[in-house]
TIFI-401261 format. One record per atom (N, C-alpha, C, O): x, y, z; residue in one letter. Coordinates in steps of 0.2 Angstrom, whole numbers, plus 5000, padded with zeros to 4 digits. Atoms other than C-alpha are relative to their C-alpha. Last residue first. Example, Ala and Ser with C-alpha at 12.3 -4.5 7.8 and 13.67 -1.06 7.14 Angstrom:
# TIFI-401261
499649944999S506849955036S499650055003S499950115004S500449945000A506249785039A500450065000A500950055003A
# end
This chain:
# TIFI-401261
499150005002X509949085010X500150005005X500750015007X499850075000X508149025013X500649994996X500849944993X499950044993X507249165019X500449934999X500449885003X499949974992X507849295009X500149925004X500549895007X499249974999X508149214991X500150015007X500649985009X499750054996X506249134995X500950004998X501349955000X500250044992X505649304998X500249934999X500249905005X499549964997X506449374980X499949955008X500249905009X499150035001X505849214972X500550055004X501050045005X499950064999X504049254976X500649985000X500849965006X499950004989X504149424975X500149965001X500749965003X499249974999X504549384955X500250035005X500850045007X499550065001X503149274955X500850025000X501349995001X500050054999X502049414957X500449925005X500549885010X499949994996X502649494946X500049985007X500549985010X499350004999X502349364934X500250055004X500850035003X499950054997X500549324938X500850035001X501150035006X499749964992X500249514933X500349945003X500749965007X500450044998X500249434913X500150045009X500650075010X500549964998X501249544902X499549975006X499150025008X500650024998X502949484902X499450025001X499450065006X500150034993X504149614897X499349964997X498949974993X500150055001X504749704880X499849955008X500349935010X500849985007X504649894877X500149905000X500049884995X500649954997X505749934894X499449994995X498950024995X499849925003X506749794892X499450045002X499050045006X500649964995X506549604903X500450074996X500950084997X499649944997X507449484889X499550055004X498950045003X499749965004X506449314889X500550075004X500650085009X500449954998X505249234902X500350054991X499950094988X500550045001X506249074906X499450054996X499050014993X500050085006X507949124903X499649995001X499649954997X500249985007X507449304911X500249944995X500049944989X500050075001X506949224928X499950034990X499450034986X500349985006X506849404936X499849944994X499349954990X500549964999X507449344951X499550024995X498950014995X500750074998X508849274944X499450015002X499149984998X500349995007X509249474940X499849924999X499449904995X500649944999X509549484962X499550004991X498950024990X500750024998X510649334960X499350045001X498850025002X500450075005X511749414947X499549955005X498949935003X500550005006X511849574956X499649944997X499049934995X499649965006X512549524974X499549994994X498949964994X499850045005X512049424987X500350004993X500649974989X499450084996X511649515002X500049975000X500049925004X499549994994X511449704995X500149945003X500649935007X499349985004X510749624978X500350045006X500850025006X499750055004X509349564986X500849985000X501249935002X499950034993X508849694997X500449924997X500849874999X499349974996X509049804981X500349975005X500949975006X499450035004X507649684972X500650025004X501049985006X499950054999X506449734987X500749954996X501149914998X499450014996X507049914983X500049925005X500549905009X499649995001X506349914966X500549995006X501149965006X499850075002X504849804970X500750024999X501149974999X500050044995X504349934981X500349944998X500549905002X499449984997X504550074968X500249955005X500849955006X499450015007X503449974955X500650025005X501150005004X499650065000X502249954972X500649974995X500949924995X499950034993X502150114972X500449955001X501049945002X499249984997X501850124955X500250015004X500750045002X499650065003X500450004957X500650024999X501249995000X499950034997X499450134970X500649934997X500949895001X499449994995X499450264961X500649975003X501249985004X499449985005X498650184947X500750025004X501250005003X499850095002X497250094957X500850024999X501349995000X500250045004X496950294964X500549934999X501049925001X499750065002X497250374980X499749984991X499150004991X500450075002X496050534983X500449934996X500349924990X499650015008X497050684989X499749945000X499749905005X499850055001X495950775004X500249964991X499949984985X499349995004X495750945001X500449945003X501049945005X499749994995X494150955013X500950004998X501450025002X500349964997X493150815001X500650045006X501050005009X500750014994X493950744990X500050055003X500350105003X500149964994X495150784975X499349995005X498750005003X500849985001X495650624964X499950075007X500150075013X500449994992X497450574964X499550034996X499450064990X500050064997X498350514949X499749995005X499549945008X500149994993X498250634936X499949925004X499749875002X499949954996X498450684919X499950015007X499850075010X499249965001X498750544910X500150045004X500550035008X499550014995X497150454918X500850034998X501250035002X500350014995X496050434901X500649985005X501049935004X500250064997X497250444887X499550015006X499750065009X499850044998X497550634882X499849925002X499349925006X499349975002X496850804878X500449915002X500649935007X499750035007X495250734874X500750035002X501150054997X500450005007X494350834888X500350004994X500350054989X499749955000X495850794902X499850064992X500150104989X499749995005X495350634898X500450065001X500950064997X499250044997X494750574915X500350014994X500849984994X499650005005X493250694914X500649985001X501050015004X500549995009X491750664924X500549984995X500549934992X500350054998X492750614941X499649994994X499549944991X499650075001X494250744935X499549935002X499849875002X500150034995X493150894935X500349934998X500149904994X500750065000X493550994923X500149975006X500649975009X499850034995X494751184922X499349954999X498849974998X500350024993X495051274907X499849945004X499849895002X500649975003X496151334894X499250025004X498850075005X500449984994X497451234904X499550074997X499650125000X499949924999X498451214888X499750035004X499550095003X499249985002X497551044887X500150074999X499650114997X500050025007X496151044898X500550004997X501050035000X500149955003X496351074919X499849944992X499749884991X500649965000X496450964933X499550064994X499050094994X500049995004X498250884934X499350034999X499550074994X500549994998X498550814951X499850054995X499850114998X500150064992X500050694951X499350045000X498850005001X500949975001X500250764929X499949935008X499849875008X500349935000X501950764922X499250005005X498850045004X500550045002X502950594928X499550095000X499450135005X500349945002X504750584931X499450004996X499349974991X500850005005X505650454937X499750064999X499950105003X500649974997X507550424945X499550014995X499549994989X499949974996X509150334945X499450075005X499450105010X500049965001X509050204934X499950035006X499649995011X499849974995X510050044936X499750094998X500150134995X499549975003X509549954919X500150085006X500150145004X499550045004X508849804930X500550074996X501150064997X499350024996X508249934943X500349944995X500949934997X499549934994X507050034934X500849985001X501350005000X499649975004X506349884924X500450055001X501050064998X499350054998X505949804940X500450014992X501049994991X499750014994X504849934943X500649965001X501149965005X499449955002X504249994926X500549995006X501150005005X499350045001X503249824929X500450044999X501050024998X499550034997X502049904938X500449965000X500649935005X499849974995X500850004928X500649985003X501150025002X499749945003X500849874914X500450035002X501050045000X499250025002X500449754929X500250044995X500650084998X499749994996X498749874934X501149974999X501650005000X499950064994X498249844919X500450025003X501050045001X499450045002X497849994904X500049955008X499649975013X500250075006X496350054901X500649995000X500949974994X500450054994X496650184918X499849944993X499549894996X500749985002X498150244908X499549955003X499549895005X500450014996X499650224918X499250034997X498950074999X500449934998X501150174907X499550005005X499449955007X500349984992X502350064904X499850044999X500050094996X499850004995X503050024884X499650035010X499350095011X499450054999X502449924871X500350035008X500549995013X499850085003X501450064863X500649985002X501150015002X500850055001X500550224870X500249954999X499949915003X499850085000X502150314877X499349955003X499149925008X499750045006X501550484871X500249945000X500149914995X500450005005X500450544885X500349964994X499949924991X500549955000X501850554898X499749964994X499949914992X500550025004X503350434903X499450054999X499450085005X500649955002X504950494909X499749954996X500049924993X500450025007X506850404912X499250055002X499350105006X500749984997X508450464923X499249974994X499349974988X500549985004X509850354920X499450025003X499049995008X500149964996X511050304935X499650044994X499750104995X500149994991X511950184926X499850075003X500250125002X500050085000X512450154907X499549985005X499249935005X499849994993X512550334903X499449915002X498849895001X499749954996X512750334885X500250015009X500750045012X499450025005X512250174876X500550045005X501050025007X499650044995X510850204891X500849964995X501249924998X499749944996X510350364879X500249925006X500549945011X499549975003X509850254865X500350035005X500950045004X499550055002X508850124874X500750034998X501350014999X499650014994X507850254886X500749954995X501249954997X499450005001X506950304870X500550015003X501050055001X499750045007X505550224873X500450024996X500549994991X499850065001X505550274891X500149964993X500549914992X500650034999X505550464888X500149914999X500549884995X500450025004X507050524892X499449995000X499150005006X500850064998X507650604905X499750004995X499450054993X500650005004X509350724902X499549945003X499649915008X500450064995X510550744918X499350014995X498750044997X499550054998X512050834907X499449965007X499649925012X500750004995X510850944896X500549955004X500649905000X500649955000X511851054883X499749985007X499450025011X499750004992X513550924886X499550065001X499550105006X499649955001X513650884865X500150035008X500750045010X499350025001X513050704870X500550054998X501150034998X499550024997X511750754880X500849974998X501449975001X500049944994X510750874871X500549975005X500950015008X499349955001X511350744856X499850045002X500050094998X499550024996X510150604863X500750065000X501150065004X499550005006X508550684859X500949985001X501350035002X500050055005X507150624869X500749994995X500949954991X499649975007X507150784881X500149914998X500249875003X500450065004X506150794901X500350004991X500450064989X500549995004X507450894909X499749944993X500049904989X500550075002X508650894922X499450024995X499150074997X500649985002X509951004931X499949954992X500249934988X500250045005X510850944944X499550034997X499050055000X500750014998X511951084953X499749934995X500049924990X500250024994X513751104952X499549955001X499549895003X499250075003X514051224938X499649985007X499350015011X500450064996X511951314941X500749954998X500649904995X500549974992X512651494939X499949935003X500049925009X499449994994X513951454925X499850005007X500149985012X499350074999X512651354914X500450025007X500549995012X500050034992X511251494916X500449955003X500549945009X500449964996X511351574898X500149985008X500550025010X499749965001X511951434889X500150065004X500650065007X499650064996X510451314894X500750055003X500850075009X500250004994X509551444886X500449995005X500650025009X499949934997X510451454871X499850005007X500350015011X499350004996X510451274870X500150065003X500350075008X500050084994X508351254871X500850025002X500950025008X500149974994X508451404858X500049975007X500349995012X499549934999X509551314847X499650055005X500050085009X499550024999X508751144847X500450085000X501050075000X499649974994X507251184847X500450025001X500550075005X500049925002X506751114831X500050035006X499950095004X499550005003X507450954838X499950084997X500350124997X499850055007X506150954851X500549994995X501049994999X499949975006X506151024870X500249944993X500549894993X499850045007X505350924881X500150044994X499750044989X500350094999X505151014898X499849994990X499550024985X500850055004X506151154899X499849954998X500249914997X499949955003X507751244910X499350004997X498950044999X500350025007X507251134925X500250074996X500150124999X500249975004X508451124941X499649984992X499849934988X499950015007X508351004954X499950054996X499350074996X500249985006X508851054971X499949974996X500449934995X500450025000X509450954987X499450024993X498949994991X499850085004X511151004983X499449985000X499349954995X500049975008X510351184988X500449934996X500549934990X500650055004X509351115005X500650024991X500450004985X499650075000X510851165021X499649984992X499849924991X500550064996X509551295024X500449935001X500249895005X499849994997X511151435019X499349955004X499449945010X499350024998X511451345005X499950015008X500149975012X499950085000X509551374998X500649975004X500449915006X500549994997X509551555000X500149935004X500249925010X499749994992X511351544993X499650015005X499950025011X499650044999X510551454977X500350015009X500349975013X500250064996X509251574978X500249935002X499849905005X500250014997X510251714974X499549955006X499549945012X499349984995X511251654963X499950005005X500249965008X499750074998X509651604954X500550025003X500250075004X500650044997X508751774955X500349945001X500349925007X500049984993X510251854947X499549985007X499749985013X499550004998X510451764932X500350015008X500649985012X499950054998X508751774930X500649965004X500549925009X500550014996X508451944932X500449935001X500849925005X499849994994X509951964920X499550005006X499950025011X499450065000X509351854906X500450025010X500649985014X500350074995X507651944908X500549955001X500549905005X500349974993X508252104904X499649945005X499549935010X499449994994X509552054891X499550015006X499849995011X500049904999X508251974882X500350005006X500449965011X499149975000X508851784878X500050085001X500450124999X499650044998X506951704881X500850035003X501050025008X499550085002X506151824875X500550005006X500850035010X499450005000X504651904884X500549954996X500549894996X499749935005X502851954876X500750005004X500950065003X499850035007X502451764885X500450064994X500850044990X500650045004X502851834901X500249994992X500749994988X500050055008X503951954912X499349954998X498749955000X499249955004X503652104923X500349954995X500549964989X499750065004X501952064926X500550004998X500550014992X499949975006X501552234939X500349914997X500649875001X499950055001X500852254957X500049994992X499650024989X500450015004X501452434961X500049914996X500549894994X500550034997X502352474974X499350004998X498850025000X500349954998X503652544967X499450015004X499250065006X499549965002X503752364957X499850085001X499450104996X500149954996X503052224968X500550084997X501050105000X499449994994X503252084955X500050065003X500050114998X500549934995X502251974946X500650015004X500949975007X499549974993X503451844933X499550045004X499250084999X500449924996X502451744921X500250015006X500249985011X500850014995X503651624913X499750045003X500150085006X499749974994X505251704900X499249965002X498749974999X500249944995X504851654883X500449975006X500949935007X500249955005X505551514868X500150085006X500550135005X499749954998X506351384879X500050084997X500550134997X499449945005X505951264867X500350055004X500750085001X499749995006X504451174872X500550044996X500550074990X499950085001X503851214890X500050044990X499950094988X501250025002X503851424894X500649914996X501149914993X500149975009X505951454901X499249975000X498949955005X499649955000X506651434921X499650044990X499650094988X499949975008X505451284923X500250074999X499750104999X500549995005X504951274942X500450024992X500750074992X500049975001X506451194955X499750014992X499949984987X499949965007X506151054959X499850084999X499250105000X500549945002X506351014977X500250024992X500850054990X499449975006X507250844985X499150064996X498550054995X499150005002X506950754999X500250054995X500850084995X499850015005X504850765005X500850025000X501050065005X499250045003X504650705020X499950014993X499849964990X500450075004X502750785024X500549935000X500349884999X500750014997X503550905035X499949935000X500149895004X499750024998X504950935021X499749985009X500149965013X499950065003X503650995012X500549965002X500649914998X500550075001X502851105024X500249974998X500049925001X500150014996X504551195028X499349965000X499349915004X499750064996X504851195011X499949985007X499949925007X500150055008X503251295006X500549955003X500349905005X500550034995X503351405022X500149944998X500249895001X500050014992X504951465017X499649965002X499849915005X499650085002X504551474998X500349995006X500449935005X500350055003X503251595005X500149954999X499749905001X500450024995X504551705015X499349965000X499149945005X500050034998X505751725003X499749955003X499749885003X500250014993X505651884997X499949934999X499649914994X500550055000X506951944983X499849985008X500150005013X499950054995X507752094977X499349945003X498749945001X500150054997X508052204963X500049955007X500549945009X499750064999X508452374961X499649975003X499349985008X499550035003X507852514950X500349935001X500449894997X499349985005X507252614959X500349984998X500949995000X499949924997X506452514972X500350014997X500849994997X499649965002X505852324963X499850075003X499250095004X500449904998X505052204974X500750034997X501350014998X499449945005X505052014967X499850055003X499250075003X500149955001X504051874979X500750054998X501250065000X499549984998X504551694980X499850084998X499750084991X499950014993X503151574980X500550065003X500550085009X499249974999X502251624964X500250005007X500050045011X499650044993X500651524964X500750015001X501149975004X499449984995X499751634950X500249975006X499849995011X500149944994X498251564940X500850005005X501249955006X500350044995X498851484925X499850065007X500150115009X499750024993X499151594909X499749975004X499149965002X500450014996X498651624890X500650005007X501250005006X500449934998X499751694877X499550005006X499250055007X499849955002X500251514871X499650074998X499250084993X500249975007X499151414879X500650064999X500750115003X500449935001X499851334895X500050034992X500550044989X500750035001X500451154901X499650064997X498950054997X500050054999X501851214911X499250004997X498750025000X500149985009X502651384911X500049964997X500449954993X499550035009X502751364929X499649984996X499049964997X500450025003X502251524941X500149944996X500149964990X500349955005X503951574950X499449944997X499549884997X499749934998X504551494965X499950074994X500050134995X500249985004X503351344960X500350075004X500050115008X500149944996X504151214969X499950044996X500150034990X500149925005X503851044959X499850075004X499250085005X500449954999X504250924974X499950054997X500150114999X500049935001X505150774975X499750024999X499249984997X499549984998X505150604983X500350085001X500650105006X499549955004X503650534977X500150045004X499750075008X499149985002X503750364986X500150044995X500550034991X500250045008X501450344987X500950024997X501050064992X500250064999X501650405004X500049974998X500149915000X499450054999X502550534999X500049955001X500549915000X499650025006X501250594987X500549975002X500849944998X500350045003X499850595001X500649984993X500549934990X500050064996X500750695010X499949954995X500349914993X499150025000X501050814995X499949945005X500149895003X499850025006X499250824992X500949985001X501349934999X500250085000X498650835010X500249974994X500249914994X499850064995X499950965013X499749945000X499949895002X499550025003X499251075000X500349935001X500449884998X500250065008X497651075005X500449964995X500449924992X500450064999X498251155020X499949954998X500149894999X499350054997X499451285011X499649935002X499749884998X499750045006X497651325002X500749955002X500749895001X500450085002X496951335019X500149984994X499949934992X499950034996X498251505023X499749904999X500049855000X500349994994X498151575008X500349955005X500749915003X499650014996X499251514993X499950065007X500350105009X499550035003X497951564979X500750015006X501050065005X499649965002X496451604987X500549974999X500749935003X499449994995X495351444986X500350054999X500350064993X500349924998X493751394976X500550045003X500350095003X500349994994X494151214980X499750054998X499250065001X500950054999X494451154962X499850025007X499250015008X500649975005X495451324957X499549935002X498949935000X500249954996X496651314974X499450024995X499150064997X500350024992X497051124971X499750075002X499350075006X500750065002X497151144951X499949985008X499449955010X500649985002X498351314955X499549944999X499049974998X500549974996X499551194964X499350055000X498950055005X500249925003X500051084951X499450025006X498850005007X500849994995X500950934960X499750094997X499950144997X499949945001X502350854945X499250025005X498649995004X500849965006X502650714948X499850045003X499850045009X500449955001X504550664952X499350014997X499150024991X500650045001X505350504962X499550094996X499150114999X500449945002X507250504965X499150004995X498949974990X500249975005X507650324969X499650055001X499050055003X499449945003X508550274983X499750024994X500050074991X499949975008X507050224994X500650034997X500850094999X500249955000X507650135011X499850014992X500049974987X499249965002X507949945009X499550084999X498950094996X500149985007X506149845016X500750054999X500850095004X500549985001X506349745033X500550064993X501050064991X499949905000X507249625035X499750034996X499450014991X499649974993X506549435041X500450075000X500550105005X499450035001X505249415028X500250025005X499950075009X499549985000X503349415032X500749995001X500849965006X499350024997X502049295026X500550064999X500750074994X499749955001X500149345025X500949995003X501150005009X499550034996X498949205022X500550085001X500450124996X499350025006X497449265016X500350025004X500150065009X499149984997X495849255023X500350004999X500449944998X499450005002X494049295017X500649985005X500650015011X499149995000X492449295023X500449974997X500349914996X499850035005X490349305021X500650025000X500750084998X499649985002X489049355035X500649964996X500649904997X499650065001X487349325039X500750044996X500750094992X499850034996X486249475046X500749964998X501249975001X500350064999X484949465034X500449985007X500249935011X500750015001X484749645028X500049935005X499649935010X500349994995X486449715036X499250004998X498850045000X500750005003X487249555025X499650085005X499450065010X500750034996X489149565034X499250034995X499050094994X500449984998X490649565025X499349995000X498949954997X500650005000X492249515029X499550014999X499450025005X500649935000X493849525026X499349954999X499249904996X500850005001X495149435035X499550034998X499350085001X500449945001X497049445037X499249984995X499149974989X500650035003X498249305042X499750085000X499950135004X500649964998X500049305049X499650004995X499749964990X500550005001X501649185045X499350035004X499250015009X500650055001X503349215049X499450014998X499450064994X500350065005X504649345052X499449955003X499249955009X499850035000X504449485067X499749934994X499149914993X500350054999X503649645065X500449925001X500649944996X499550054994X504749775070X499549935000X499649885004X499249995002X504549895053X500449935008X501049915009X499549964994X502549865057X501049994999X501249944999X499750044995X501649775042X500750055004X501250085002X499149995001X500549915031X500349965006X500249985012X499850004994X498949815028X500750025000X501249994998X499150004999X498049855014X500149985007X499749985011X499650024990X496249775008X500650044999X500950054994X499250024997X495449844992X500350015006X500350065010X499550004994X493749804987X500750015000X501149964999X499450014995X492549794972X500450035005X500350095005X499549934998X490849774966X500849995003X500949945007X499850014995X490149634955X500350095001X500550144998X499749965000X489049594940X500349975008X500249925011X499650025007X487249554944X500850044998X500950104999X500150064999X486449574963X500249964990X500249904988X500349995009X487649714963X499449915002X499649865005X499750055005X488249704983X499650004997X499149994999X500350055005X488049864989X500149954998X500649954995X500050025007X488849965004X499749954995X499649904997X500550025001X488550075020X500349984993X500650034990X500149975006X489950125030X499449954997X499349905000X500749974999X490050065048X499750024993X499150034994X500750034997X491449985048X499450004998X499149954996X500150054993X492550085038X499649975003X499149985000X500850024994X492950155022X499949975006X500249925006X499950054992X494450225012X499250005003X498850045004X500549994993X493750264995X500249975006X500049925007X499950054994X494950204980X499850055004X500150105005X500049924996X494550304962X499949935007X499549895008X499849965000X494850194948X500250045006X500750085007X499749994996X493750054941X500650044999X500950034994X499450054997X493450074925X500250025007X500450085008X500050014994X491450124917X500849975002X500949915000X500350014996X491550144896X500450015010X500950035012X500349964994X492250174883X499749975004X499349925001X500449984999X493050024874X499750045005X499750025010X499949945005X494949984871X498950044998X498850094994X500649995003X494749864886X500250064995X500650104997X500850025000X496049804893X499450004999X499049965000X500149944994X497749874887X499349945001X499249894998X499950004993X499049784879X499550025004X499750055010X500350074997X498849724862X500049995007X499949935009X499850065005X499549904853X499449955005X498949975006X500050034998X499050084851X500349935000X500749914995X499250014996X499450244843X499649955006X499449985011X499550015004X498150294828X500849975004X501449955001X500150035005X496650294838X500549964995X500549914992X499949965008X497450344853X499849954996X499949894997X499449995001X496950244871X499950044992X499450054989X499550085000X495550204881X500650034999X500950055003X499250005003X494650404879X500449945001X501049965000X500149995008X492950404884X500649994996X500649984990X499550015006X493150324903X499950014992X499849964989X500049995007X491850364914X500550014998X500850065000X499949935005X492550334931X499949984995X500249934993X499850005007X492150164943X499950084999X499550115002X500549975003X492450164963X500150014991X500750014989X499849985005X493450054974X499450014994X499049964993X500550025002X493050034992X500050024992X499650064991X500449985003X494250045003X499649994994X499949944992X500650025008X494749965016X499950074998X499850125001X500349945002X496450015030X499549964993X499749944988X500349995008X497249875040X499550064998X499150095003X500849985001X498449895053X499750024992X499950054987X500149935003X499849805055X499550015000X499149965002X499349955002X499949615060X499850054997X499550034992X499350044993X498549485067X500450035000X500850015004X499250045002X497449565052X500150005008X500050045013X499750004993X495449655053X500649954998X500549914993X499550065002X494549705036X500249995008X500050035012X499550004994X492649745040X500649954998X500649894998X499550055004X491349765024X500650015008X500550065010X499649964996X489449815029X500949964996X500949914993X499550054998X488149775017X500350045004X500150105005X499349964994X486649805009X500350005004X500149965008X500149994992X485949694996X500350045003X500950045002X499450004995X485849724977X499649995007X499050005009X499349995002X484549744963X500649995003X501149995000X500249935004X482949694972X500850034999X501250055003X500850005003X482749524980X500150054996X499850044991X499949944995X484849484983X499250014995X499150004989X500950025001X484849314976X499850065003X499450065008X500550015003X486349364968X499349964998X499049944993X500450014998X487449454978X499349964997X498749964999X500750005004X488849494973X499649985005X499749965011X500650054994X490649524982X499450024992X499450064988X500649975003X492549574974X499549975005X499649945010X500550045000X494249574983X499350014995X499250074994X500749995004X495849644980X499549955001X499649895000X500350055004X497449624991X499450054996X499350114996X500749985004X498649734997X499749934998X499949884996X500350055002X500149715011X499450014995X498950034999X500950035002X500949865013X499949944996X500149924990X500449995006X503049865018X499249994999X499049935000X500249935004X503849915032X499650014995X499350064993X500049934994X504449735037X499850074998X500350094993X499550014995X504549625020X499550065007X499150105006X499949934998X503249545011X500650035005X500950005009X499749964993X502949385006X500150054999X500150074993X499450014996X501949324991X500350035006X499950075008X499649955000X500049294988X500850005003X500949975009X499649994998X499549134980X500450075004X500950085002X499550015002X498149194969X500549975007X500149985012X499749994993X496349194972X500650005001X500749965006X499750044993X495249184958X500650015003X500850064999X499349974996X494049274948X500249945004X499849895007X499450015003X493049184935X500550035003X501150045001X499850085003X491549144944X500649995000X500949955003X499850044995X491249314950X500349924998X500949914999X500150074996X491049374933X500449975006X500949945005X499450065001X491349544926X499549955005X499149965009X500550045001X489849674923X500449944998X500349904993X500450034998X490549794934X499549954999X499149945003X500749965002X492149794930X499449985002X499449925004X500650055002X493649704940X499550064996X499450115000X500549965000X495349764939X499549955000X499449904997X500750015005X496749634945X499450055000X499150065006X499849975007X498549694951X499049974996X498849984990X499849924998X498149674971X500150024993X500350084992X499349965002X497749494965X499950085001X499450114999X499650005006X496149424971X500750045001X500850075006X499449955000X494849394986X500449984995X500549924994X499550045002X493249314983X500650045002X500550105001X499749944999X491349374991X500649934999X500649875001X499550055002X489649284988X500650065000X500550124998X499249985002X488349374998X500649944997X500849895000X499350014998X486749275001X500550034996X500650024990X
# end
């Protein structure tokens, strides 16, 4: 006999956890637009010979439901030896659920006859659904015995449906790791392809923006080393003179706005850390294919200062003339440090006049880039969001990577799904205005030195926590593979604009009742309830604000 439970859309299960001890939460209302999730596990444990074979079938009375089947990854990395705190779930290598498999009917699956396997339900509810109460069932059927064994949860939807996204959403898509794991020419015809399931796949999941790689970016790379070339915008020098082709970053936006992406980052202007070099430029010179900059470029050489100079101007009015160039984000570099701090402004300095207007953004911790007027749309990293919201109170941008191991949000696969998804109502309590996150499909080693399989190696071979570097998994055919991780910030974006619906038709202070900070304490970015219950419980009070004001 199959025994089968369904659970919190925030609960991991392993494989050597106890059915017993799961149970079944209350789940909250949802509004119109928005995905319904659960989690389920199943065992088997009179099953003769290690497991039984099964089939699993969700079906709903509203939306259409999608299963699948959630897979565990070698995890050797948990978290830093030296940089931890009391939050994560296992601080032990081993097997964590991870990598989500859509499935269907027909698919063949196990139940462990010790131990359990897991499941994830979704049901996206139709934008015209009408309030009330709906049900969704999962099932799975013995194909040894025949006998079948079910679930149902209640599914209640509110009467308006979910507030647009306003929040700017960035992770970073690296497109040589889609064209070096297939084998692929670099921005061929079925590279674009592969492209497009990666990007769909990321709007799906509310990111927003789109690291354009109109030149190579100088992201992640051994100093003196390179990434395979994904240069969108073609350079041709004729005696002497400059000029630009198009016709790639063409195709590029017109794919990515396809997908519905909003807003296009533009590729890092300088090599990460400091603004040291110029990024690997190739360019058609005499007609000769030639690396006209790189790491043996400085930064402030006349000869790259004017290239640059004149390449953005350019491509501003490329941009203007699509109607897209407020739709821009510019990058000078990603987390320059205090010893930077003079190359970093130089740069900035350099390109100021060209990009007045424009937002330009960068990952940076140091609050005196913003306070002297060096970086005017800085993004911290979360755990030094406190200093810099002294300063810009509202509409702050924040970042998290590899370094924020303790106390505050992250997405290490050792870490809880709630973790993951309390940045969500952290977001909108201290009104920030957008996210930044290095690594949506990350693929390589640190300094991309070289390239691993992300089913083996979830560390990014020690470079990192397990799961830092990526949220999607590559399948088969340049399909983007969902992960648990993905999927809870999401839900962090979803709880953003369920709050919003709040506060659009009751105002703030009912919308921060909701949060139930007399009960619970202050909600910060480095102090929250950890429990998933209370998430949870914080739809809960949104959905009874709605229906019963």
């Amino acid at each position: 006999m199959i025994i089968l439970k369904a659970a919190s859309p925030l609960d991991k299960f392993f494989l050597t956890d106890s059915i017993e001890n799961v149970e079944t939460p209350n789940f909250p209302p949802v509004f119109p637009g928005e995905t319904f999730a659960f989690h389920a596990v199943y065992t088997a444990p009179d099953a003769s010979y290690l497991k039984e074979k099964c089939r699993a079938v969700l079906e709903s009375d509203v939306g259409c439901g999608t299963l699948y089947s959630v897979e565990h990854v070698p995890v050797r990395t948990t978290h830093y030896p030296d940089s931890y705190d009391d939050n994560y779930i296992s601080y032990t290598p081993g097997l964590f659920p991870d990598v989500m498999n859509e499935i269907s009917g027909q698919d063949h699956l196990y139940a462990p006859q010790t131990g359990v396997n897991m499941l994830r339900a979704e049901i996206k509810i139709p934008e015209d659904t009408k309030s009330g109460s709906y049900s969704a069932a999962l099932t799975v059927i013995s194909e040894e015995t025949g006998k079948e064994t079910a679930v149902t949860v209640r599914i209640n939807v509110l009467p308006e449906i979910l507030p647009k996204q306003k929040t700017v959403v960035m992770q970073w898509l690296h497109a040589d790791c889609i064209a070096e794991r297939y084998g692929l020419e670099a921005l061929s015809d079925t590279h674009f392809e592969y492209i497009k399931k990666y990007v769909r796949r990321a709007v799906e999941n509310g990111i927003n923006a789109l690291l354009t790689p109109v030149f190579t970016p100088p992201l992640d790379t051994e100093i003196g080393g390179e990434r395979l070339t994904v240069q969108l915008v073609g350079v041709n020098i004729t005696d002497g003179k400059i000029s630009f082709d198009y016709t790639l970053l063409d195709r590029w936006i017109d794919m990515a706005i396809d997908c519905g992406v909003e807003y296009f980052e533009i590729a890092h202007l300088f090599t990460q850390w400091g603004a040291h070099h110029a990024p690997k430029i190739i360019a058609n010179k005499d007609g000769e294919t030639v690396r006209l900059f790189g790491w043996e470029t400085d930064a402030l050489s006349d000869e790259y200062v004017s290239f640059i100079r004149q390449f953005l101007t350019e491509l501003i009015a490329h941009m203007k003339s699509r109607g897209l160039d407020k739709k821009c984000i510019f990058h000078i570099s990603d987390e320059p440090s205090e010893k930077d701090a003079e190359s970093y402004r130089n740069a900035v300095a350099s390109v100021r006049d060209v990009l007045d207007g424009y937002i330009v953004a960068d990952a940076l911790s140091d609050v005196s880039y913003y306070e002297d007027g060096t970086c005017r749309c800085p993004i911290p990293s979360t755990d030094h969001a406190k200093k810099f919201l002294k300063e810009i109170p509202e509409g702050l941008w924040v970042y998290y990577c590899c370094s924020q191991s303790v106390n505050v949000s992250n997405r290490f696969i050792a870490m809880s799904l709630a973790r993951t998804r309390i940045i969500g109502l952290q977001m909108w309590k201290y009104k920030a205005a957008g996210f930044l996150h290095w690594g949506y499909n990350f693929y390589n080693s640190q300094h991309s030195r070289y390239k691993v399989d992300p089913y083996i190696c979830t560390d990014a071979d020690y470079f990192a926590p397990a799961g830092d570097a990526f949220s999607v998994y590559p399948g088969d055919g340049g399909d983007a593979v969902p992960s648990l991780r993905l999927r809870a910030f999401y839900e962090a974006l979803c709880d953003i604009r369920a709050l919003e619906a709040v506060e659009n038709r009751f105002g703030r202070d009912a919308a921060l009742a909701c949060l139930m900070e007399e009960k619970y304490g202050e909600l910060t970015f480095e102090s929250y309830p950890k429990n998933g219950d209370y998430l949870l419980k914080v739809r809960e009070n949104i959905g009874e604000m709605l229906q019963n004001r």
